[in-house]
PDB file of N, CA, C, O and CB in Angstrom:
ATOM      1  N   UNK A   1       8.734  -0.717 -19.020  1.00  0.00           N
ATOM      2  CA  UNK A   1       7.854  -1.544 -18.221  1.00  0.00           C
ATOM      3  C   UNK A   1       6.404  -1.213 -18.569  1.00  0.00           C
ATOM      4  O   UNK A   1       6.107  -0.035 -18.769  1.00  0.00           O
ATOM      5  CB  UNK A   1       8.125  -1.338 -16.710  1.00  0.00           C
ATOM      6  N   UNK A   2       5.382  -2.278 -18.664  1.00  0.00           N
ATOM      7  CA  UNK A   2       4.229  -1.951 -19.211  1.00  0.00           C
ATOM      8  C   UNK A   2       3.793  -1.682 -17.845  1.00  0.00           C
ATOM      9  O   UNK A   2       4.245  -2.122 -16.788  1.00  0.00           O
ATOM     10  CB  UNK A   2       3.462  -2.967 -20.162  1.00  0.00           C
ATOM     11  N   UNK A   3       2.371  -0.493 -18.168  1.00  0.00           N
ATOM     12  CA  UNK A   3       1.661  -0.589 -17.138  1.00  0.00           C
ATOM     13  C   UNK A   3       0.434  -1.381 -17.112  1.00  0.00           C
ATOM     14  O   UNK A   3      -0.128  -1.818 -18.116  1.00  0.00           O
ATOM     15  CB  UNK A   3       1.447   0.510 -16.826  1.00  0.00           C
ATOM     16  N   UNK A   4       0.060  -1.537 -15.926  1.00  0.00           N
ATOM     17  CA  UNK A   4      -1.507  -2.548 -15.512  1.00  0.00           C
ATOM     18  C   UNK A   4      -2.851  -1.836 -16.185  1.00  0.00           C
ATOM     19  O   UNK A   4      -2.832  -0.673 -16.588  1.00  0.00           O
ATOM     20  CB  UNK A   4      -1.896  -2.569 -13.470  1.00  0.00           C
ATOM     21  N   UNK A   5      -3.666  -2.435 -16.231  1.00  0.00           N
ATOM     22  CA  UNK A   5      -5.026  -1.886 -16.976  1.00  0.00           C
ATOM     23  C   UNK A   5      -5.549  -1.096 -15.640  1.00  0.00           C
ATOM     24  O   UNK A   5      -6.239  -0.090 -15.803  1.00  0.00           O
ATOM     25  CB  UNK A   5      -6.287  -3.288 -17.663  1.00  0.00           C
ATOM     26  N   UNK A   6      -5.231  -1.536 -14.342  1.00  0.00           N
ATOM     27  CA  UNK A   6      -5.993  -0.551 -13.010  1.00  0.00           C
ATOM     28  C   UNK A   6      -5.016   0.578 -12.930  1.00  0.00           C
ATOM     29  O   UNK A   6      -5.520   1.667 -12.652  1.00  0.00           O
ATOM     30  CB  UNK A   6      -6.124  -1.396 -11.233  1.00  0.00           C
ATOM     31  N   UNK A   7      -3.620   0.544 -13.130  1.00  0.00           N
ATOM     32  CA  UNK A   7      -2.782   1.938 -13.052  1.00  0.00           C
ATOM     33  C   UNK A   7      -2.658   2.512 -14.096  1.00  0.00           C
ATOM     34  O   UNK A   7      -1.955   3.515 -13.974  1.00  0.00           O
ATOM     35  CB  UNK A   7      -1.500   1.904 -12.623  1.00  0.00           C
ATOM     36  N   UNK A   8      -3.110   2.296 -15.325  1.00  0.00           N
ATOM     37  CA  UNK A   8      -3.958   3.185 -16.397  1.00  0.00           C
ATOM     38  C   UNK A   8      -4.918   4.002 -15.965  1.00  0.00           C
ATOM     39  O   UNK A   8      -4.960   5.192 -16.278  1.00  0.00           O
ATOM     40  CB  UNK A   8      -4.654   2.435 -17.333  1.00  0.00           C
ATOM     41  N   UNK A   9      -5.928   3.310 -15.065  1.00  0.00           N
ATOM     42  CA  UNK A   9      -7.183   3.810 -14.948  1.00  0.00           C
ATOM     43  C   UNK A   9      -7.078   4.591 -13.977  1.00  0.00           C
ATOM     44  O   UNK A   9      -8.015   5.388 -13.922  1.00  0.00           O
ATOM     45  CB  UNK A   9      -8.182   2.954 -14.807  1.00  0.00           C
ATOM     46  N   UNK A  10      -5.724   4.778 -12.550  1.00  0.00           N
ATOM     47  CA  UNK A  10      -5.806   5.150 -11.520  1.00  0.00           C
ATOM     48  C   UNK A  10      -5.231   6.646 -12.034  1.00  0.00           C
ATOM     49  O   UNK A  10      -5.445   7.682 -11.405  1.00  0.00           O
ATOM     50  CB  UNK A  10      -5.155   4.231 -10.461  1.00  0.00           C
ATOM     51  N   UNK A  11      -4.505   6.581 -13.219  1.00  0.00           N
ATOM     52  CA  UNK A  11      -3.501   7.567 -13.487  1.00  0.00           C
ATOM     53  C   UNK A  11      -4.414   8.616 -13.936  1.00  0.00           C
ATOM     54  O   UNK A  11      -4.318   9.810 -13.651  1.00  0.00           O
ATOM     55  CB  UNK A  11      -2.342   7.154 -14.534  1.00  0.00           C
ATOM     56  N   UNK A  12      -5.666   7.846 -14.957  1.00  0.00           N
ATOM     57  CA  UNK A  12      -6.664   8.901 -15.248  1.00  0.00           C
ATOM     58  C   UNK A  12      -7.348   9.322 -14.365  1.00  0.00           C
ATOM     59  O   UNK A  12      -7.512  10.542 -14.373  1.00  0.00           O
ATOM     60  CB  UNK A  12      -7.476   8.644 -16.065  1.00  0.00           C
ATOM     61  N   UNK A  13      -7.924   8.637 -13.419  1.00  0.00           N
ATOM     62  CA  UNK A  13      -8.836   9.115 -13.009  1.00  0.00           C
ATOM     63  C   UNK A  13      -7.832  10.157 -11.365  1.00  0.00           C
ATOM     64  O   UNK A  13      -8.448  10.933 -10.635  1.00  0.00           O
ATOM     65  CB  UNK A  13     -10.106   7.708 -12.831  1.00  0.00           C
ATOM     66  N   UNK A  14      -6.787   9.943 -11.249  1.00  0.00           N
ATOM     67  CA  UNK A  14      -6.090  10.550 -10.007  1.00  0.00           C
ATOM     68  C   UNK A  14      -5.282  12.092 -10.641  1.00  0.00           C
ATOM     69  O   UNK A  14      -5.560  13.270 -10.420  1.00  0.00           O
ATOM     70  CB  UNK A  14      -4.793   9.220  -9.299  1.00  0.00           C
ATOM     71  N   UNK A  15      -4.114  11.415 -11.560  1.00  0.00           N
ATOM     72  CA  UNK A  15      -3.573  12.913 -11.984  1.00  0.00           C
ATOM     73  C   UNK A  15      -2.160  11.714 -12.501  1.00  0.00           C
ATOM     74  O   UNK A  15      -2.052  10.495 -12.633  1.00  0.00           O
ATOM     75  CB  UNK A  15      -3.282  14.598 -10.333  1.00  0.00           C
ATOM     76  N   UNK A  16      -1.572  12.508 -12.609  1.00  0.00           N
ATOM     77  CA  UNK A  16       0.121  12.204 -12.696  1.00  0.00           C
ATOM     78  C   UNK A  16       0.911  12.490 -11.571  1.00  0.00           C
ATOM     79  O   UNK A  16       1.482  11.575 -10.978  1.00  0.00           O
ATOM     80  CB  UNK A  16       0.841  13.026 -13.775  1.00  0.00           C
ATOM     81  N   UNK A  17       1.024  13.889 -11.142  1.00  0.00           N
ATOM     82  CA  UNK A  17       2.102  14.625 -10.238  1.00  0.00           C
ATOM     83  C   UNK A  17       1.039  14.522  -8.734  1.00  0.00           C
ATOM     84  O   UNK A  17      -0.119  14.915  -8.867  1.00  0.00           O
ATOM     85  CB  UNK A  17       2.588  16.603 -10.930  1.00  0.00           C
ATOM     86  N   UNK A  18       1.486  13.992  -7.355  1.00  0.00           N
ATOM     87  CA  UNK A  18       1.436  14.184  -6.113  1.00  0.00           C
ATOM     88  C   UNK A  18       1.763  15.446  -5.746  1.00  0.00           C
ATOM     89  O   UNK A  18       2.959  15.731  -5.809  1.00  0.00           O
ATOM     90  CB  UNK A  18       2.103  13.363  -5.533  1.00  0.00           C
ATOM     91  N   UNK A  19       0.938  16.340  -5.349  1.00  0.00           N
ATOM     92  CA  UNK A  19       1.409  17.641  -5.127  1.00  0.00           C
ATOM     93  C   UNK A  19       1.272  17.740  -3.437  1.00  0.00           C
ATOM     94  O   UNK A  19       2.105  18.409  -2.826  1.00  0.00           O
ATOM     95  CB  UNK A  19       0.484  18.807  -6.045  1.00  0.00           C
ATOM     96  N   UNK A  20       0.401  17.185  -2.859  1.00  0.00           N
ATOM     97  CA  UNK A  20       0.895  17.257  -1.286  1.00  0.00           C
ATOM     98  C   UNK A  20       0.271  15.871  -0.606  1.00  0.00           C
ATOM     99  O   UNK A  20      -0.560  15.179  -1.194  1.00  0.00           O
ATOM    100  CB  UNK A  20       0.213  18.816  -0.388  1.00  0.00           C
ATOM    101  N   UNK A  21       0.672  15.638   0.413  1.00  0.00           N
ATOM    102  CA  UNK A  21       0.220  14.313   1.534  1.00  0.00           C
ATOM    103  C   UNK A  21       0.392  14.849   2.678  1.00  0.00           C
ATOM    104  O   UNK A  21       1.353  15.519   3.056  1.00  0.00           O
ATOM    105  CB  UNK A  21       1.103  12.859   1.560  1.00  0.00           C
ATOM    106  N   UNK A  22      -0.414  14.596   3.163  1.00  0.00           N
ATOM    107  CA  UNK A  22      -0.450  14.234   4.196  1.00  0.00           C
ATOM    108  C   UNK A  22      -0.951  12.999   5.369  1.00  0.00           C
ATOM    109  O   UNK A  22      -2.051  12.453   5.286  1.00  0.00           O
ATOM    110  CB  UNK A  22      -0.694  14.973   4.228  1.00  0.00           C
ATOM    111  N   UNK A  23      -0.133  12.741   6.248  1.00  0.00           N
ATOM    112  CA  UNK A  23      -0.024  11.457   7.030  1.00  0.00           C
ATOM    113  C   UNK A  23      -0.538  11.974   8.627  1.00  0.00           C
ATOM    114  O   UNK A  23      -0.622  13.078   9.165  1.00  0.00           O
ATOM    115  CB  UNK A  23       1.746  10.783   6.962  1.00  0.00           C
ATOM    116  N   UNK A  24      -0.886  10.271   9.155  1.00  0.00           N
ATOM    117  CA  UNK A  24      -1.332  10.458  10.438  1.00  0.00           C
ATOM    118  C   UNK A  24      -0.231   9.048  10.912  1.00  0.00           C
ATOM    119  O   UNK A  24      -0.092   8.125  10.109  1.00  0.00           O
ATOM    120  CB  UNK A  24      -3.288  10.378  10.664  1.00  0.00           C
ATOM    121  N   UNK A  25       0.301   9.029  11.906  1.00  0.00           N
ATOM    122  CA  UNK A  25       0.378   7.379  12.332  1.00  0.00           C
ATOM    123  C   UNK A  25       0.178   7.631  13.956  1.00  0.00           C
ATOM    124  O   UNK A  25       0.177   8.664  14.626  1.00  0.00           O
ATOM    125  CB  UNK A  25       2.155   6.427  11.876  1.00  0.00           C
ATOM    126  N   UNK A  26       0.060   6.662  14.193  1.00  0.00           N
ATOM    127  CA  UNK A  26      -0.162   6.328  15.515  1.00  0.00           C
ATOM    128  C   UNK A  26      -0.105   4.979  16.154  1.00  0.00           C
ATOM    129  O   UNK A  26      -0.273   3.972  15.467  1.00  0.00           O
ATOM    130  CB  UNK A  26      -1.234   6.741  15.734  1.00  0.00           C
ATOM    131  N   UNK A  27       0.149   4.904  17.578  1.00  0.00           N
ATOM    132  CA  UNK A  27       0.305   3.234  18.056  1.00  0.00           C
ATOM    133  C   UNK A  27      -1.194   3.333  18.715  1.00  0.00           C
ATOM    134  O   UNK A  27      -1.825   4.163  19.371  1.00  0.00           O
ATOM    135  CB  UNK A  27       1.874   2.711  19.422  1.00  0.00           C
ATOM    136  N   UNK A  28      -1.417   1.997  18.164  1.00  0.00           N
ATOM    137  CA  UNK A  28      -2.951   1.358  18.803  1.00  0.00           C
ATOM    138  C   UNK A  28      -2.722   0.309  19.053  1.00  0.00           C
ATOM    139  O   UNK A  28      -2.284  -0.565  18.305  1.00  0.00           O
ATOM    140  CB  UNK A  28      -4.245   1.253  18.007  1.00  0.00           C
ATOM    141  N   UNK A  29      -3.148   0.212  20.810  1.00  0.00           N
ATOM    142  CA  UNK A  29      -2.760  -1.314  21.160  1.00  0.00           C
ATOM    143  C   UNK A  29      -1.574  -2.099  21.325  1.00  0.00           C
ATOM    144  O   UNK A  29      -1.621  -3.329  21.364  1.00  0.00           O
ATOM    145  CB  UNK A  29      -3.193  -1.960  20.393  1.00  0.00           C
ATOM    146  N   UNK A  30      -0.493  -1.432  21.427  1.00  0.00           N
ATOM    147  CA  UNK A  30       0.887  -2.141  21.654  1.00  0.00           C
ATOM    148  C   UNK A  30       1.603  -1.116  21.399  1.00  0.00           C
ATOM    149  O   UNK A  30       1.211   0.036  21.215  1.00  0.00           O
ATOM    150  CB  UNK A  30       1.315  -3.399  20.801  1.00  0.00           C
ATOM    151  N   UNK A  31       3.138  -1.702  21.377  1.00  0.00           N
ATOM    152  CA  UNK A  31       4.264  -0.903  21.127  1.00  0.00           C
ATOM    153  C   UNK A  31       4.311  -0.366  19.543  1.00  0.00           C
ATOM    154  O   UNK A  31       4.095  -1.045  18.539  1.00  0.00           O
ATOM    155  CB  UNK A  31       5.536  -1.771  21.511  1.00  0.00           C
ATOM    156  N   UNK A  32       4.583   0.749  19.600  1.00  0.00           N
ATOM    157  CA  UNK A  32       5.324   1.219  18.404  1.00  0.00           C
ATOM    158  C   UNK A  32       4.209   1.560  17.395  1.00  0.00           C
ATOM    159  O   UNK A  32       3.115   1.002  17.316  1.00  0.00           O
ATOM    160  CB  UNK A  32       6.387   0.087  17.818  1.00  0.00           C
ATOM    161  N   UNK A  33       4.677   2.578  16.634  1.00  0.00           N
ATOM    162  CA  UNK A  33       3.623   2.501  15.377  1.00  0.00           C
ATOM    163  C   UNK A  33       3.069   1.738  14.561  1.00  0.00           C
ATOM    164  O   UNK A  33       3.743   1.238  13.660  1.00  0.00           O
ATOM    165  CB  UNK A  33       3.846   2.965  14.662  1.00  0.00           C
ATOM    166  N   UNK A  34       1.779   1.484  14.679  1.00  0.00           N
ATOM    167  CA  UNK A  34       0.949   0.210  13.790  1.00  0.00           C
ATOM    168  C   UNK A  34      -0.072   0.954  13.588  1.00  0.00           C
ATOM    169  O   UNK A  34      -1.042   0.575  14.245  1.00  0.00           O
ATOM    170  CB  UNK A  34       0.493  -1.347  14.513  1.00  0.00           C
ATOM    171  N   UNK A  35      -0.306   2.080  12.795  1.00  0.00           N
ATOM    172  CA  UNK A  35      -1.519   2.563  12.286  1.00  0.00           C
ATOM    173  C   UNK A  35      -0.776   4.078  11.540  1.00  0.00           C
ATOM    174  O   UNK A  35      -0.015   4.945  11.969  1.00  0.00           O
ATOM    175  CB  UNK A  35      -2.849   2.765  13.680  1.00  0.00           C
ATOM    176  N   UNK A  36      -1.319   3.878  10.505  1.00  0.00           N
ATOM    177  CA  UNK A  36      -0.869   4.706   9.253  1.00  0.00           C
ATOM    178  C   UNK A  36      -1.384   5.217   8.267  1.00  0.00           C
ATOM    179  O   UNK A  36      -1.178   4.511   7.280  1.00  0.00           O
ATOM    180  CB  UNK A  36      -0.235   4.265   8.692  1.00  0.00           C
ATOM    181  N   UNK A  37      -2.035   6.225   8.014  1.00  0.00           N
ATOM    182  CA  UNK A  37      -3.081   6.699   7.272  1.00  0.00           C
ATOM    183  C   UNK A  37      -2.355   8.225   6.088  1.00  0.00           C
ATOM    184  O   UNK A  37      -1.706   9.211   6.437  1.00  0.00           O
ATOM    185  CB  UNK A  37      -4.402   7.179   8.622  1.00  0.00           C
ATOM    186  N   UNK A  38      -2.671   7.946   5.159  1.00  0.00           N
ATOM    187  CA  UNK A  38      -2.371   9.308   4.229  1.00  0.00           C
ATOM    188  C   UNK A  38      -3.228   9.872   3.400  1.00  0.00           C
ATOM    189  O   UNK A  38      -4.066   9.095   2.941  1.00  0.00           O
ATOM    190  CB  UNK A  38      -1.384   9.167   3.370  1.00  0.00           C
ATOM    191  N   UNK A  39      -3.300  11.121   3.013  1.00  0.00           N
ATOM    192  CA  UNK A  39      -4.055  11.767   2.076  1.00  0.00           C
ATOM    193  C   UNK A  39      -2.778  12.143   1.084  1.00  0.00           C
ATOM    194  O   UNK A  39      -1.636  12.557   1.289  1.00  0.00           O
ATOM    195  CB  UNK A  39      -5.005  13.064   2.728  1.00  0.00           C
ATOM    196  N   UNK A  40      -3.497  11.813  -0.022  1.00  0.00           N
ATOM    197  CA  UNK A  40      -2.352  12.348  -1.553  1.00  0.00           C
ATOM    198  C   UNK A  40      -3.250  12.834  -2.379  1.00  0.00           C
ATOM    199  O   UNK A  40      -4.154  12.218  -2.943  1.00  0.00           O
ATOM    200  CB  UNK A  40      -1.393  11.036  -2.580  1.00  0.00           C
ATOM    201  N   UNK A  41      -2.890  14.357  -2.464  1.00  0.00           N
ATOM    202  CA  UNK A  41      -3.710  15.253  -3.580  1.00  0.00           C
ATOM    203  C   UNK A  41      -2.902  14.925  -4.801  1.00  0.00           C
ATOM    204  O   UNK A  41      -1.719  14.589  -4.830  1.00  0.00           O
ATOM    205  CB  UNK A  41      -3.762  17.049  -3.288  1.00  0.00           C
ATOM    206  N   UNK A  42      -3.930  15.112  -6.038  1.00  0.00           N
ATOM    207  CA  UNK A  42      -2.791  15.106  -7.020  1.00  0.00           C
ATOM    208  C   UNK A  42      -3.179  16.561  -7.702  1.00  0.00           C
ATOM    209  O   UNK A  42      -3.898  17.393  -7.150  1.00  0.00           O
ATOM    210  CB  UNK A  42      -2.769  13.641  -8.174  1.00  0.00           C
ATOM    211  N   UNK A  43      -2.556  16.720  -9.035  1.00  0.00           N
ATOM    212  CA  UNK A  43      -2.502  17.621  -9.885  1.00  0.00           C
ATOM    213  C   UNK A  43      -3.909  18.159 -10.652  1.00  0.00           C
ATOM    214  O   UNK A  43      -4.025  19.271 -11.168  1.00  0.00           O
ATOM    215  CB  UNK A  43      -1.575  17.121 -10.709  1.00  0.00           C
ATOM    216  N   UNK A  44      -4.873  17.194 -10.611  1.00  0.00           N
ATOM    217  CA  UNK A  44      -5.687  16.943 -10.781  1.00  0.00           C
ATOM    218  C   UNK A  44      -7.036  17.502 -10.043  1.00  0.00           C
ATOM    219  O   UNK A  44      -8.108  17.762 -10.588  1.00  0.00           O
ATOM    220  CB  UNK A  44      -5.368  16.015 -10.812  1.00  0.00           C
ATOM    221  N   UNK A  45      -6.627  17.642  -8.375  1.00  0.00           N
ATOM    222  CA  UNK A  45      -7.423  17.947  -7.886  1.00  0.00           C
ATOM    223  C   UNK A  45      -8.469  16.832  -6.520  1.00  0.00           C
ATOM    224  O   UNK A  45      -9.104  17.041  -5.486  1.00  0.00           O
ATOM    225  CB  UNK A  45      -7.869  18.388  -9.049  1.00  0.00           C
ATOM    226  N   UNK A  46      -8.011  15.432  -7.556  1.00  0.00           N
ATOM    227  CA  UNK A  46      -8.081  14.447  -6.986  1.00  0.00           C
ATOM    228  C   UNK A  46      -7.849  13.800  -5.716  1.00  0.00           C
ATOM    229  O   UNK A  46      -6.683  14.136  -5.506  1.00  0.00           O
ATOM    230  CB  UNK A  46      -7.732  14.108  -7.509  1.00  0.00           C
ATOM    231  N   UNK A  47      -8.202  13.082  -4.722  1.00  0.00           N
ATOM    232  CA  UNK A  47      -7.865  13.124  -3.597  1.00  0.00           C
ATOM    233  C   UNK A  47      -7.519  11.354  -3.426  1.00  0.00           C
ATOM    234  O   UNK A  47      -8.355  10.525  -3.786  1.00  0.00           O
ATOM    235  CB  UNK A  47      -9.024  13.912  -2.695  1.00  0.00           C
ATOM    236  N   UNK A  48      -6.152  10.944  -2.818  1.00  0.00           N
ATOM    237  CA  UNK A  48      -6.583   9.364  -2.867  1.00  0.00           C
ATOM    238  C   UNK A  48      -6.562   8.968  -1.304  1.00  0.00           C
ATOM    239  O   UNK A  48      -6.013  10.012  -0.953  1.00  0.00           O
ATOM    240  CB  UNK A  48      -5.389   8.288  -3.859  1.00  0.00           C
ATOM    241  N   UNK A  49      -6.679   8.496  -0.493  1.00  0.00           N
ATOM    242  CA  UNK A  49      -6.554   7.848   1.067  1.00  0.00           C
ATOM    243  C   UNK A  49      -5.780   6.317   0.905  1.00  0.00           C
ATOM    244  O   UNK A  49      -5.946   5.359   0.149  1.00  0.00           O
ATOM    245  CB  UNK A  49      -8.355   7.593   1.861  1.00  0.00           C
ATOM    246  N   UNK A  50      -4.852   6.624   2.029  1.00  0.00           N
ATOM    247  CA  UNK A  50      -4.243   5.306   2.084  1.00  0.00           C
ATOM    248  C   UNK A  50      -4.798   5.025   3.520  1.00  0.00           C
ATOM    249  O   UNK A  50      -5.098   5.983   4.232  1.00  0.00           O
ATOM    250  CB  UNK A  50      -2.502   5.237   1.866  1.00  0.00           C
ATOM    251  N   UNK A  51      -4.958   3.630   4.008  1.00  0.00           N
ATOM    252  CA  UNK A  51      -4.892   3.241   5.324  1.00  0.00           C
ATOM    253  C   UNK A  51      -3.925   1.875   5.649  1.00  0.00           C
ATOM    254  O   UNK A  51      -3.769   1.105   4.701  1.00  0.00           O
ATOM    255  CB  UNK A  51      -6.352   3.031   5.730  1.00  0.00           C
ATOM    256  N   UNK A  52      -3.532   1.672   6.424  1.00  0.00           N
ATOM    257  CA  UNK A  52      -2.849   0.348   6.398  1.00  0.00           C
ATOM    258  C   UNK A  52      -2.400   0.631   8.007  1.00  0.00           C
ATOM    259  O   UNK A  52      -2.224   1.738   8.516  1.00  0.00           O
ATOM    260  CB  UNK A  52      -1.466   0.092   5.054  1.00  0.00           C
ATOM    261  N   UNK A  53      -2.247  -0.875   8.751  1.00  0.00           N
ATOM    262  CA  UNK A  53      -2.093  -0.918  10.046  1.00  0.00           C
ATOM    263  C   UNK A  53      -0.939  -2.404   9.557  1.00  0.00           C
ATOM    264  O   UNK A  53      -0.346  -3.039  10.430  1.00  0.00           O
ATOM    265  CB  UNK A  53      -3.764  -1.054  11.151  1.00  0.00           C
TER     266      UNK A  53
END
């Protein structure tokens, strides 16, 4: 499978190997979990943030 010209660039500039995450979630505003946040270190040293609700 080829890769994309941005997950070329993410691979350089992030690392290869995920070496730890960490997550938050939480409910905001209603039932159930709808808020979701992560930190992913890589090998690299690199740090990436996810957010998504």
């Amino acid at each position: 499978m080829a890769r994309s010209a941005a997950s070329s660039r993410c691979t350089i500039l992030c690392g290869v190997e995920v070496i730890a995450v960490s997550d938050v979630t939480r409910c905001v505003i209603g039932d159930g979990i709808n808020f979701i946040t992560a930190t992913l270190e890589f090998d690299t040293g690199a740090v990436g943030v996810m957010i998504t609700n």
